[in-house]
C-alpha positions as CSV (number, residue, x, y, z in Angstrom):
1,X,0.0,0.0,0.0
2,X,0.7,3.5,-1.3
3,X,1.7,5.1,2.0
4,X,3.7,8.5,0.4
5,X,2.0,12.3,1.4
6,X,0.1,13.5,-1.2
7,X,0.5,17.2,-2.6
8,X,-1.7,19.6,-4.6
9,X,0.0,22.0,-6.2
10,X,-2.0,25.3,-7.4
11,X,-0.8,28.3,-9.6
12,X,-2.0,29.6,-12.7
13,X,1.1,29.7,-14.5
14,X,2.1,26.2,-16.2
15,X,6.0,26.7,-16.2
16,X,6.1,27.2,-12.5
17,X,3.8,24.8,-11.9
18,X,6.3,21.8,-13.7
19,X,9.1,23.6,-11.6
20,X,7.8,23.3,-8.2
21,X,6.6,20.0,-9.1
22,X,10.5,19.2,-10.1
23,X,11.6,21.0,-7.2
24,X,9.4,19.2,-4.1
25,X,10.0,15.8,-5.9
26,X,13.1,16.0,-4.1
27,X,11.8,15.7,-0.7
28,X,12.8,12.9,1.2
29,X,9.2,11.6,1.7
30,X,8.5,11.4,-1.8
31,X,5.1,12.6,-1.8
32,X,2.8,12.6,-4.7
33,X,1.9,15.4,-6.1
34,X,-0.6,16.8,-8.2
35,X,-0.9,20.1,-9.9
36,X,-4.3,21.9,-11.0
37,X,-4.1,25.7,-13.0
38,X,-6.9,27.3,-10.8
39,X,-8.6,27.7,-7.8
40,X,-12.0,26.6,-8.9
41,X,-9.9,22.8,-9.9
42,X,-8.6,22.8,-6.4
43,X,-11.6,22.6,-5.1
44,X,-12.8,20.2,-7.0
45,X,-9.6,17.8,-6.8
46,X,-10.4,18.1,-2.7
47,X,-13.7,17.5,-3.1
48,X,-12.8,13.7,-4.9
49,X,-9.5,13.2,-3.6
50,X,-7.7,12.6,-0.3
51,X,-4.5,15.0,0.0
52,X,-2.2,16.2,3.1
53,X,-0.8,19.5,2.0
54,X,-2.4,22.3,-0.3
55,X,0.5,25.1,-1.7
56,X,-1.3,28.0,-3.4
57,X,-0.7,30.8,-5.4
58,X,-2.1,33.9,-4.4
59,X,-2.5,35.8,-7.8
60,X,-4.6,33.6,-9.6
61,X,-7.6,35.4,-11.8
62,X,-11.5,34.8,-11.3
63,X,-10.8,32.8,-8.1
64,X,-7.5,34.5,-6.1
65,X,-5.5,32.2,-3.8
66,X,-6.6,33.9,-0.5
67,X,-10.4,32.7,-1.9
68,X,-9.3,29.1,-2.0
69,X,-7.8,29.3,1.3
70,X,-11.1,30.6,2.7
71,X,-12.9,28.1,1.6
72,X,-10.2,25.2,2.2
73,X,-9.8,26.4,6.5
74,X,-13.8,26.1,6.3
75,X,-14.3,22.9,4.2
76,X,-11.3,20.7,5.0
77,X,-9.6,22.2,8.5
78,X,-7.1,19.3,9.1
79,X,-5.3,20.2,5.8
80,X,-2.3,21.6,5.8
81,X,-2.1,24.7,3.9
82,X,1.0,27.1,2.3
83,X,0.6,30.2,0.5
84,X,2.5,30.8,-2.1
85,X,3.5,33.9,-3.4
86,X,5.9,36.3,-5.4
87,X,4.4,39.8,-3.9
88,X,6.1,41.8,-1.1
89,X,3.1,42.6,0.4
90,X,2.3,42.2,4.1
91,X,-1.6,42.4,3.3
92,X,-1.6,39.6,1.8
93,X,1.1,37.9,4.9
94,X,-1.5,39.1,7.5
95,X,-4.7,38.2,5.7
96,X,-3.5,34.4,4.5
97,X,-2.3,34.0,8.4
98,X,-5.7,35.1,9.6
99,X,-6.9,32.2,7.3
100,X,-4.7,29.9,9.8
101,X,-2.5,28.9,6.9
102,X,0.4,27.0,7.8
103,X,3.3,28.7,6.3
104,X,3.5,31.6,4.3
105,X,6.6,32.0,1.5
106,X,7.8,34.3,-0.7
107,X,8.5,31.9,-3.8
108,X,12.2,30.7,-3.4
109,X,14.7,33.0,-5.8
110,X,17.7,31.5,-4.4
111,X,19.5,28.0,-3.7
112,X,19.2,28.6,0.0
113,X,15.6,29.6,-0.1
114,X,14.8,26.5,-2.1
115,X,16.4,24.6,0.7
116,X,14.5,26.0,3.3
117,X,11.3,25.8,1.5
118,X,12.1,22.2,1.1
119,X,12.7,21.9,4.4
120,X,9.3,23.3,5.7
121,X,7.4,21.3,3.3
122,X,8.8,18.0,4.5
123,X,8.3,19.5,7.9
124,X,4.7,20.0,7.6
125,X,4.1,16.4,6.0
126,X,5.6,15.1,8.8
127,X,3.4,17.0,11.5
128,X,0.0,15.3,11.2
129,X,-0.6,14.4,14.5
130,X,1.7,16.4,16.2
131,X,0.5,19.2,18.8
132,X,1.7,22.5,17.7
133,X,0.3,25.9,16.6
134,X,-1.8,26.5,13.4
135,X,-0.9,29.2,11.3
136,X,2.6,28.3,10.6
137,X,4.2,25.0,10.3
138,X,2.2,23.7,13.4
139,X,5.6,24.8,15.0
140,X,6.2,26.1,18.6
141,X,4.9,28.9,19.9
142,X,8.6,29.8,20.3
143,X,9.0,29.1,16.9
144,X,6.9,32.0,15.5
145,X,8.1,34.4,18.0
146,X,11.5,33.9,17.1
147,X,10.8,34.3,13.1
148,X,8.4,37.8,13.5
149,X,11.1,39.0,15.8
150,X,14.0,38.1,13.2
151,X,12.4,39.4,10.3
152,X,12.2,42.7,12.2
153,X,7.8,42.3,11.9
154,X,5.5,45.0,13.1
155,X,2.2,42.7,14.2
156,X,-0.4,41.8,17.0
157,X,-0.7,37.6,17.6
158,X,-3.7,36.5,18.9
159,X,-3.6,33.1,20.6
160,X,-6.2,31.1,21.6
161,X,-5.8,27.5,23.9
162,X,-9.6,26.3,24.3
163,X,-11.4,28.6,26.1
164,X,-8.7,31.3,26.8
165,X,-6.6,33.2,24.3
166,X,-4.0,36.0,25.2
167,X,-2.2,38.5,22.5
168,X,1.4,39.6,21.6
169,X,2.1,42.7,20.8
170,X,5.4,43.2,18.6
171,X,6.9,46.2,17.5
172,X,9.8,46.5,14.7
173,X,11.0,42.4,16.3
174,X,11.1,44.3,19.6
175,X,8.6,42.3,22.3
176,X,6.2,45.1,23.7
177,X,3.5,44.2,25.5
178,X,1.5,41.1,25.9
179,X,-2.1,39.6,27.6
180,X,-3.9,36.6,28.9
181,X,-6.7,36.3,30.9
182,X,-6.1,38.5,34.2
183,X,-2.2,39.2,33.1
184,X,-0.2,41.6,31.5
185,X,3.2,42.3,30.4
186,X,5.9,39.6,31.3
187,X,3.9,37.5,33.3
188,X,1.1,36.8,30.5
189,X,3.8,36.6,27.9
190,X,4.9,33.4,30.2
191,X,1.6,32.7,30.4
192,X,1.1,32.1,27.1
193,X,4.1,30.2,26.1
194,X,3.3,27.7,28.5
195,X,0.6,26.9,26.0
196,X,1.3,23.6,24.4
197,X,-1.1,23.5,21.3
198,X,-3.7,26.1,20.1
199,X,-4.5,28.1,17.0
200,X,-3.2,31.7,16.6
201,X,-4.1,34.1,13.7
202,X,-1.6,37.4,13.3
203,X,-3.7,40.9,13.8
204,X,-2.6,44.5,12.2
205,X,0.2,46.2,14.0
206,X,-0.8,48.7,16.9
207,X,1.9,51.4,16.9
208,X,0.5,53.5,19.8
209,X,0.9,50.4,22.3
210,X,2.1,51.3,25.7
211,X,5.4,49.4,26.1
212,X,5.3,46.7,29.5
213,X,8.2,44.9,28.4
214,X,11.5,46.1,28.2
215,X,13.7,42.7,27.7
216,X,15.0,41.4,24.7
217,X,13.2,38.7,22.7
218,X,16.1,36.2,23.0
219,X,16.0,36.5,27.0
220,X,12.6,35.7,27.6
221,X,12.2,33.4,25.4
222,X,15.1,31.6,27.0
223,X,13.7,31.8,30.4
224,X,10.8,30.2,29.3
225,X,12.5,27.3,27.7
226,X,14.2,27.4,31.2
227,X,10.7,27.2,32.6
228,X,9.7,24.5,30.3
229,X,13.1,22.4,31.3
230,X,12.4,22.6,34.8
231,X,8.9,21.2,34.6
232,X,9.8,18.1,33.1
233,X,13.4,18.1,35.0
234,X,11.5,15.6,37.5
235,X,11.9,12.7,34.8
236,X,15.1,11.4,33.6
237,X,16.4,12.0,30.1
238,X,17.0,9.2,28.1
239,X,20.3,8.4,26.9
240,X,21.7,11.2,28.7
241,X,23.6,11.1,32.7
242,X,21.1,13.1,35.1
243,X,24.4,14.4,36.7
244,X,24.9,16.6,33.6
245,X,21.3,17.9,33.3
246,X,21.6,20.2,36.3
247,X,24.8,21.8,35.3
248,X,23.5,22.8,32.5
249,X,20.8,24.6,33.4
250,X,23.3,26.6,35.4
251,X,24.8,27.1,32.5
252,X,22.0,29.0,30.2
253,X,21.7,31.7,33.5
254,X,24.6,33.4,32.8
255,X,23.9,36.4,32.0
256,X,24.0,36.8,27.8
257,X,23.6,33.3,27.1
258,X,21.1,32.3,24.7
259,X,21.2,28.5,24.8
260,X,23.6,26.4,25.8
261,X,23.9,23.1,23.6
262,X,26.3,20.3,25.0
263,X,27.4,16.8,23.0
264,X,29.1,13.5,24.2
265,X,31.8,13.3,21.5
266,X,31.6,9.9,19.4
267,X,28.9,7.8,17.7
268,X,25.3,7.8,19.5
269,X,26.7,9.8,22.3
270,X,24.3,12.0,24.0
271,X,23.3,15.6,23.3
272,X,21.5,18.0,25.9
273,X,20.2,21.3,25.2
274,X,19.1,24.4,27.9
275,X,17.3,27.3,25.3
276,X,16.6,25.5,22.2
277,X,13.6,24.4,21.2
278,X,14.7,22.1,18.5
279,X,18.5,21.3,19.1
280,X,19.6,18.3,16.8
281,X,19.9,20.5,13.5
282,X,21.9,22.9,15.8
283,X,23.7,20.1,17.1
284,X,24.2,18.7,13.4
285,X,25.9,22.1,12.5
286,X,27.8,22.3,15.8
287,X,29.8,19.0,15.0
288,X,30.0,19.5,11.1
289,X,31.8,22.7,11.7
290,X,34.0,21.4,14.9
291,X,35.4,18.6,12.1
292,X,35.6,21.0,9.4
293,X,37.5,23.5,11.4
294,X,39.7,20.4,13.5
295,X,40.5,19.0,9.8
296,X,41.7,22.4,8.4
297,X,43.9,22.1,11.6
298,X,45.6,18.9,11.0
299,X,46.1,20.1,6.9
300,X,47.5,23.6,8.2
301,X,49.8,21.7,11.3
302,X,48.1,24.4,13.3
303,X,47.7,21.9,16.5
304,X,44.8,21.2,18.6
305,X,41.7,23.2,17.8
306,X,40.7,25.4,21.0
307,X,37.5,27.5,19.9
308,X,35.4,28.5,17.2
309,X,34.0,32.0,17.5
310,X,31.1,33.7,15.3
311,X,29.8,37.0,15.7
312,X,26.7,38.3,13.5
313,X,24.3,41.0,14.3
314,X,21.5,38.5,15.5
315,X,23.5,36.2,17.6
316,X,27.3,35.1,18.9
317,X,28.1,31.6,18.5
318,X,30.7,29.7,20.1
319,X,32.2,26.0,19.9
320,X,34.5,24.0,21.7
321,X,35.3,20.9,23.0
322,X,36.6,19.7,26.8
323,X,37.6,16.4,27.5
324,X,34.6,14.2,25.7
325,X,32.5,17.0,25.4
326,X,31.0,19.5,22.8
327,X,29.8,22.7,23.7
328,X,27.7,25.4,21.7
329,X,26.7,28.4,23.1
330,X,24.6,31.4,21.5
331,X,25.4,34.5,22.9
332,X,23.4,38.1,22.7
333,X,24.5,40.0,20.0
334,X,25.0,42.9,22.7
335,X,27.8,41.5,24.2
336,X,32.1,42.1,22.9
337,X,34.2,39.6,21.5
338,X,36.2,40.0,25.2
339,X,33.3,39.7,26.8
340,X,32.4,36.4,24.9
341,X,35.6,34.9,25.5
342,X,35.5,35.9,29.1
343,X,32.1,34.2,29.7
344,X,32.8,31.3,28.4
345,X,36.1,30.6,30.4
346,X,33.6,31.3,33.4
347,X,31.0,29.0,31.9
348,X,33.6,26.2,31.2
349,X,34.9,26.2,34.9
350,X,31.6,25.8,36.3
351,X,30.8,23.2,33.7
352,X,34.5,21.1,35.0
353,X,33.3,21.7,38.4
């Protein structure tokens, strides 16, 4: 029996349409998919057919993407839904989220946007009975935090977790002010992410918002996956020494720490994370790059690699290794190289001790 994702594929332009189709053929989970020139076919193709994921242009003529949508949330509401579109508009970003799509995507125009639209699709097919959010990639709550915040969005989320709901106010990816039931500021912002599952739709920006909350994104959203840790500390982890769990959470309260990620060197060793919400693609990178950069050391004679240090604008990185273990640890783009360095020679001792 067939047991491969099935895809429907809308957009009113044929070439695009055979080149999407060429492009999510290389998914891992090989889905089948099917591709219709109009809204008004889509429906119909739902209508006889079983499929997991809809992607659909938004500029379509007689019946526009958004229309499809509409109709799709109402008809069919467990089907997972993209929007698909070549217009910089954030209209159409806020109106196809208040439709509870799924993900919403600029169409790739580059070899690492094709990667990471690959990677979302596959993400979604793999999220049908997973708890998670609607309205974008059934992800975290953290999750689509994090991405209004990076892309610097101007927005109001409005979540909703049964009978309650609560709203986030965002301002130029600056956290300003948040509510849930009898709560405000800080306190409701917790509030909220302690929600495990629920819908949330994304609301016009309100500009004139009295500011509550004065901490950055990254550091709240780190005390709550501190929060989160702690609740669940009271089981063991699998695979991984309970010894080490504490220590790490002493770890991820230094002050400018982001998330601390820490890997037992060698095949099936364990891995450990205080901050991140999903840590094996982080902990993927973190040992590519440690064997990259300890490779270019043997080649070069340069001897024993110490420490890998990044510094961007959104976040410092750091790797290193200690005895049989590998450490990564995001940083606040606030802080110096010095003070970087100096942190994590505290962070380091406390972790040997």
């Amino acid at each position: 029996m067939d047991r491969r994702p099935r895809i429907l594929l809308v957009d009113d332009n044929p070439d695009l349409l055979d080149l999407y189709r060429e492009t999510l053929a290389q998914l891992p989970s090989r889905p089948e998919i099917h591709t219709v020139a109009s809204g008004s076919r889509a429906i119909a193709m739902l209508e006889a057919e079983a499929f997991q994921l809809l992607i659909c242009d938004l500029k379509m003529p007689k019946m526009d993407g958004l229309q499809v949508l509409a109709i799709v949330r109402r008809k069919y509401p467990h089907l997972r839904t993209v929007a698909l579109t070549a217009e910089v508009d954030e209209q159409f970003r806020s109106r196809a989220y208040a439709l509870g799509v799924d993900l919403f995507w600029h169409k790739p125009a580059t070899e690492h946007e094709n990667t990471l639209f690959l990677e979302c699709i596959e993400s979604l097919l793999g999220r049908e009975t997973e708890a998670g959010f609607r309205g974008m990639q059934s992800k975290s709550l953290m999750d689509i935090i994090q991405l209004e915040c990076i892309s610097q969005s101007s927005s109001v989320l409005r979540i909703t977790n049964g009978l309650v709901s609560g709203k986030i106010w965002i301002q130029s990816g600056e956290l300003v002010d948040a509510e849930a039931t009898d709560l405000c500021g800080e306190a409701a912002f917790q509030k909220i992410l302690s929600w495990r599952a629920g819908n949330f739709e994304t609301l016009p920006e309100e500009p004139s918002r009295p500011r509550s909350i004065f901490k950055s994104y990254n550091a709240l959203l780190l005390e709550s996956a501190q929060a989160m840790d702690e609740s669940r500390n009271a089981a063991p982890v699998e695979g991984v020494p309970q010894a080490l769990v504490s220590p790490l959470a002493q770890l991820s309260k230094f002050e400018g720490v982001e998330f601390v990620l820490a890997m037992k060197t060698g095949q099936g060793g364990y891995q450990v994370a205080r901050g991140l919400e999903n840590p094996d693609r982080m902990a993927k990178w973190a040992r590519q790059n440690l064997e990259r950069f300890r490779r270019l050391g043997d080649q070069l004679s340069a001897g024993t690699l110490e420490q890998i240090e990044a510094f961007g604008p959104q976040r410092h990185v750091t790797l290193t290794c200690r005895d049989e273990t590998e450490f990564c640890v995001g940083w606040q783009p606030s802080l110096t190289p010095d003070q970087v360095r100096e942190m994590m020679k505290k962070l380091l001792v406390l972790w040997a001790s």
